[in-house]
N, C-alpha and C positions, 0 to 999 in steps of 0.2 A: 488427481482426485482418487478417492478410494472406494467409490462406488460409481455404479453403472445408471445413466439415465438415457429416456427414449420420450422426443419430443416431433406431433406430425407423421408424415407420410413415412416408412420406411420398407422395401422387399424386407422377404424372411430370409433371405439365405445373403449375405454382404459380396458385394465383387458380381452381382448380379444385375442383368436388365431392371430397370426402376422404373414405368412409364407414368404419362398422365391420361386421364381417363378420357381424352382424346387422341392417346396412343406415341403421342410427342417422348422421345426419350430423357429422362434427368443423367446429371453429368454429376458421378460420385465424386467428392474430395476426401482425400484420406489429411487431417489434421495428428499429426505427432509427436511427440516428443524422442527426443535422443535418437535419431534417426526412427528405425521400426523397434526397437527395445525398450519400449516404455509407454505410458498411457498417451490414448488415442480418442479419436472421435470422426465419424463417416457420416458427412452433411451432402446431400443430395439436393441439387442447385436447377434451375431450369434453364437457364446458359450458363456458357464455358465458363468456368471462373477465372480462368487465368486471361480473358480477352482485353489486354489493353492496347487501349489505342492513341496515348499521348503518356510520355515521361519527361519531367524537369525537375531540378532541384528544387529543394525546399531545405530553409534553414531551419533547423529547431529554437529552442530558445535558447539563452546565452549558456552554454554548457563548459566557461572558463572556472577552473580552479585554482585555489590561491592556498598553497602551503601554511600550516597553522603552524607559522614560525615567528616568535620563537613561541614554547608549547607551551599554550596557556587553558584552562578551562572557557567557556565561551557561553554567555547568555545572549539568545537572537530574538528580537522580538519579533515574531512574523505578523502580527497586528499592524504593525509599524508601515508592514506592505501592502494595505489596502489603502487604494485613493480613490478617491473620489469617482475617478473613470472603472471602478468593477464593475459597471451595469453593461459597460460596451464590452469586455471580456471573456471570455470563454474557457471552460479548463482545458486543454488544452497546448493553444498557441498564447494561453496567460501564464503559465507557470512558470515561476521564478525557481533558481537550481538555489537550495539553501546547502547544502552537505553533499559531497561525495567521492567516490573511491574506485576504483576499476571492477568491485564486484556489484555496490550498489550505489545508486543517487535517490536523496531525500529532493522535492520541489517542493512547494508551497501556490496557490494560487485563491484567488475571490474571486468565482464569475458570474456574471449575471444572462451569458447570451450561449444560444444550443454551439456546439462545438463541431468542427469541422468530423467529418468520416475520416477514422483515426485507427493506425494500427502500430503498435510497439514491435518491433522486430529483434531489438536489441535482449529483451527479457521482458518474465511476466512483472507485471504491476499490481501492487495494495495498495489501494487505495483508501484512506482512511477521511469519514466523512464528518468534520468537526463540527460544522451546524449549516444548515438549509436542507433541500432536499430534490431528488433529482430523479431522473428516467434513464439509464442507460441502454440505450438502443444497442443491441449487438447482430450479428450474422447467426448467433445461437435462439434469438429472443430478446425479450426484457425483462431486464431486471429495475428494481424499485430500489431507492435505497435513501437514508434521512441519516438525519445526529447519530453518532454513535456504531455504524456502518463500516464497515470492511466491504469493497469491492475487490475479488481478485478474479484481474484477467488474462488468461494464458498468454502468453509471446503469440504477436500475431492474430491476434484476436478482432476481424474488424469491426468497431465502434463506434456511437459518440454520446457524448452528456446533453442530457436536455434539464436546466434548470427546471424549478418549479416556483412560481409566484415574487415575489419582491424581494423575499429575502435572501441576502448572498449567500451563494453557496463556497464554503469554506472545504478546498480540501485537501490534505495529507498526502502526496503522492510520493511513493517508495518504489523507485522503476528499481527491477532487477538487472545483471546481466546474464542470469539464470532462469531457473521456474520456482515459483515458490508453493510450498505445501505444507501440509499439518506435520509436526516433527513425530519425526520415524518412531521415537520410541511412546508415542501414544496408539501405534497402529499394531496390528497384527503380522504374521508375517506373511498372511493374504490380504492387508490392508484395510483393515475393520477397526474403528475406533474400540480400545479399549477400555474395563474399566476404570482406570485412574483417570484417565483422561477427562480434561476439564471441561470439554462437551464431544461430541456426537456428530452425529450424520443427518438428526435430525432439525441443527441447530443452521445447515448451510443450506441455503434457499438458491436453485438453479434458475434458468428463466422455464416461462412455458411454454406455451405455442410456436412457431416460429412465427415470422414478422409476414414475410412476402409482399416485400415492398419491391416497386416496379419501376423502371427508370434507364433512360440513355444520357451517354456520356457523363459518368460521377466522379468526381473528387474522391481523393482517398489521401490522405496527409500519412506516409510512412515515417516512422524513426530508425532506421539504423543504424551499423557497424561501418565506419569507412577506413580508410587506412592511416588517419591521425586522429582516433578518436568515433565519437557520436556528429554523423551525419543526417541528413532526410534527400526524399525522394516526395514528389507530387505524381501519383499515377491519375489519369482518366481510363473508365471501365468503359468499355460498351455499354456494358448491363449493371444493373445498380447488383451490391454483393449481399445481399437482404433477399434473396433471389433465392432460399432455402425455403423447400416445402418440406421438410424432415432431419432430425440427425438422430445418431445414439454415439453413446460410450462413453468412457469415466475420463474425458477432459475437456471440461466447458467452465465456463465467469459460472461465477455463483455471489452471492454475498453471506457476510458472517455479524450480527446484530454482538457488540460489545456485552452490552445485559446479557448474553443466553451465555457467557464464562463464567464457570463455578470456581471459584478463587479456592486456593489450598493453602488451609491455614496451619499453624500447630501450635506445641507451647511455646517456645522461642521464634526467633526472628526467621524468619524464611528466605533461601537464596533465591536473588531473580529468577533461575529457570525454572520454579514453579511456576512464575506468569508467562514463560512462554508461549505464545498461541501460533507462528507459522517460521517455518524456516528458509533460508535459501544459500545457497554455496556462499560462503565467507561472512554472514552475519546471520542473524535470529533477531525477531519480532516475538516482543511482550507487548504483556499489558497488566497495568494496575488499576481495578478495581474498586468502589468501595467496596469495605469487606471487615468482619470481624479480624482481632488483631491480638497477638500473643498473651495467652493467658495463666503462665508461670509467674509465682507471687511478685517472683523480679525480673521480671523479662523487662528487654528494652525496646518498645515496637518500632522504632525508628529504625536505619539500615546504620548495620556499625561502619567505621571509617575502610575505604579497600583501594585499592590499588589493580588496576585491570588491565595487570602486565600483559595481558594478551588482545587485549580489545582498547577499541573507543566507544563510551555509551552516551547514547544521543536520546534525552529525552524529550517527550512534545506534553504539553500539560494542557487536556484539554477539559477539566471539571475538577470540581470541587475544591479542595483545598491540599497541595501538598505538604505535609507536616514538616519534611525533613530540609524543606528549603524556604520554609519562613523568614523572612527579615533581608533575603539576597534580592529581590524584586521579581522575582518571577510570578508570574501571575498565568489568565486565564489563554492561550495563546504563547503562550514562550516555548524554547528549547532552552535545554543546557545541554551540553559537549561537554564530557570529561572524558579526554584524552589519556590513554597507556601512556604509562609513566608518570601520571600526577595523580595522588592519591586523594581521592574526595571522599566526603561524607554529610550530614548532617550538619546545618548552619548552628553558629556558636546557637546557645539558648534551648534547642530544638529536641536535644538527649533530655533534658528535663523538665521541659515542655510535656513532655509523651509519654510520662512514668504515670500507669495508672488507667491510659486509652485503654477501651474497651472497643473500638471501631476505628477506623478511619473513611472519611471521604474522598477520595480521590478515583480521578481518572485520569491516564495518563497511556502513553502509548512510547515505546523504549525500543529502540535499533542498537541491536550491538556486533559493531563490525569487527572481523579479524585481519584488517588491514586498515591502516590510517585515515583517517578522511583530513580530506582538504572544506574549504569554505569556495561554495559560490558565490556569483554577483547580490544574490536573494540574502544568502548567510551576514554577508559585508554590511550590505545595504541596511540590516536590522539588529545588529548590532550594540548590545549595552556594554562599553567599554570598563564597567567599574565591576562588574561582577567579579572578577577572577582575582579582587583583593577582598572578598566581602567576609573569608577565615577569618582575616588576620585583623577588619576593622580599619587598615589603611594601605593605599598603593603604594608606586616608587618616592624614594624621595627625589627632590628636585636636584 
C-alpha cells in the first residue's frame, strides 16, 4: 500500500513496551513484506500470536490443472457452478479452481454460510465481488464489501467472510503467488497516486477499529507452499488471532469499489493498459467499465483483432453488455480465455455493430498472464465447447 494508516491502541515510539491500562504487556507482530525491505505493519496482540497448540493437514480445494491442449480459445460458464447446495457453502472451502498458472489462480465460488478463519500464505488475494454482499472479518478489522468490490488481502492475512442475507454471494477470487498492488507507474517515486491515475487514495477504504474478539482454542484453515505444489495446514491458536487492540503502517486488506475507476478515454480505440487497476509478478488486473467510447468521425470502438504473443487474457463479464462478443454466447457470469498464440478479436457482425457508439455499457474484469494458464476442475466443469468455432460460424468436420 502507498500510504500509512493508524487504527486503536498504539505506543509512540515502535519496538517499545505497549501495556494495558492494567499494566498487562501486548505482544508486538511485525507483518511484512520481502523480508524487512518493503511495506509493513506493527499489530499489537494481547497474547502470543504465535501460541499454537494443535497442527493437521487440511486439504485445499481441488487445485489439479489440465493443459489447454490442444490451444483453443475457451468460454467457461461459471453460472453453470452454482447448485442448489450454495446456501450450505462458504467462500472459502467452496471455491472451485477455474484458471491457473504458477504465478496466479482464478477460483470461482457461491456461498451462502460464514467461512472458516482463513489465511493465504501462498500470496495476496483480489477478490472481486460479482453480486451479494458480505463482512470481512480480519485481524486488521472490518471491512464491508457488495456488487462491484475489490477485496485485497495481503499474504497471510488472518480472515473470514461473513455473507449477508439470502442472497448468494458470488465471488471472483484471483489468489496470487506474489502481493498485489496499484501498478508502479500510477504512483510516485514515494508512492503517492498520481495524476493520470484513474483513482486515488481516497477511492481504497481500510478497516477501522480493531475487532478484539476473545477466544480459546480457534481454528485457522492455512493455504500454502508444499513441495509438489498448493498445500494446507489446520492450526488451533490458544487465543483467538482477533486479539489486536492496535496496529499502524502502509500494509493492511482494504477494499476498492469498481464505480470510483475513472476510465481513460481518447479519439481512437484505447489499449487495455489503460484499464489496468492492480498488478502482481507475471500478470495485471483490468477492468472495463461503462464509459464514453471513441470519438474520431471514424473510429472503430470495438477492440481491433491482436494476437497476445506474450500473454493469455482471461476475461470475467460481469454487467452490462459486452459489444465485442455478441452473438458467441457469453453472457452475464462467463469467462473467455484467449490464449498466446491465437489471435482473437470482435465476434463476426460486432466491427459494424459499433460504428457510431457514443458509449458503451459494460463491466467486465480481465487477467492477463505472462505465463500459460492451464484450466481447473471449476474451468472443465463449465465449459461451452462450441465457442472457439463461433469466427468461423462452424467447428471440425466430421
Amino acid at each position: 500500500m502507498a500510504y500509512y494508516r493508524r487504527a486503536g491502541h498504539v505506543p509512540p515510539k515502535r519496538h517499545t513496551q505497549h501495556r494495558s491500562s492494567e499494566g498487562d504487556l501486548h505482544y508486538e507482530e511485525l507483518m511484512g513484506e520481502e523480508g524487512f525491505s518493503s511495506d509493513s505493519a506493527l499489530l499489537y496482540h494481547r497474547a502470543v500470536p504465535s501460541a499454537i497448540v494443535d497442527a493437521t493437514p487440511w486439504d485445499p480445494p481441488d487445485q489439479t490443472l489440465t493443459e489447454n491442449r490442444p490451444l483453443l480459445p475457451r468460454h467457461l460458464q461459471l453460472h453453470a457452478l452454482t447448485g442448489d447446495d450454495w446456501k450450505a457453502a462458504d467462500a472459502v472451502t467452496g471455491r472451485r479452481l477455474v484458471l491457473g498458472n504458477a504465478d496466479v489462480r482464478i477460483s470461482y465460488v457461491v456461498a451462502g454460510q460464514p467461512s472458516p478463519l482463513y489465511r493465504d500464505a501462498v500470496g495476496d488475494e483480489c477478490v472481486y465481488v460479482e453480486s451479494g454482499s458480505a463482512t470481512i472479518e480480519t485481524v486488521f478489522g472490518t471491512l464491508r464489501a457488495s456488487a462491484g468490490h475489490y477485496v485485497v488481502i495481503p499474504r497471510s492475512t488472518t480472515h473470514r467472510w461473513l455473507p449477508d442475507g439470502s442472497e448468494p454471494l458470488r465471488l471472483y477470487a484471483i489468489e496470487a503467488s506474489s502481493h498485489i498492488a496499484p501498478p508502479r507507474r500510477y504512483l510516485s517515486r514515494y508512492g503517492q497516486f498520481l495524476e493520470h491515475a484513474p483513482y486515488c487514495e481516497r477511492d481504497l477504504h481500510g478497516a477501522g477499529e480493531p475487532l478484539l474478539v476473545e477466544g480459546e482454542d480457534v481454528e485457522v484453515l492455512v493455504r500454502h507452499r508444499g513441495v509438489d505444489g498448493i498445500t494446507g495446514t489446520r492450526y488451533v491458536y490458544a487465543t483467538h488471532p482477533f486479539d489486536v487492540v492496535g496496529w499502524d503502517g502502509c500494509l493492511y486488506p482494504y477494499t476498492f469499489d469498481v464505480a470510483d475507476f475513472e476510465p481513460i478515454t481518447g479519439r481512437v480505440h484505447q489499449p487495455p493498459p489503460v484499464h489496468q487497476v492492480f498488478e502482481g509478478d507475471g500478470f495485471v488486473i483490468c477492468n472495463f467499465v461503462p464509459r464514453k467510447v471513441d470519438y474520431h468521425p471514424l473510429s472503430v470502438p470495438v477492440p481491433y483483432y491482436h494476437s497476445n504473443v506474450d500473454s493469455d487474457e482471461v476475461m470475467f463479464y460481469c454487467g452490462g453488455n459486452y459489444e465485442a462478443r455478441k452473438g458467441s454466447g457469453i453472457a452475464q457470469g462467463s469467462v473467455s480465455l484467449h490464449p498466446g498464440g491465437h489471435s482473437h478479436g470482435p465476434q463476426p457482425g460486432a466491427i459494424e455493430r459499433s460504428l457510431g457508439a457514443e458509449s458503451f455499457d459494460e463491466l467486465a474484469v480481465m487477467v492477463d498472464t505472462f505465463r500459460p494458464l492451464a484450466l481447473g476442475e471449476g474451468g472443465l466443469a463449465a465449459e461451452d465447447p462450441a465457442y472457439a468455432w463461433t469466427w468461423a460460424g462452424r467447428g471440425p468436420t466430421a
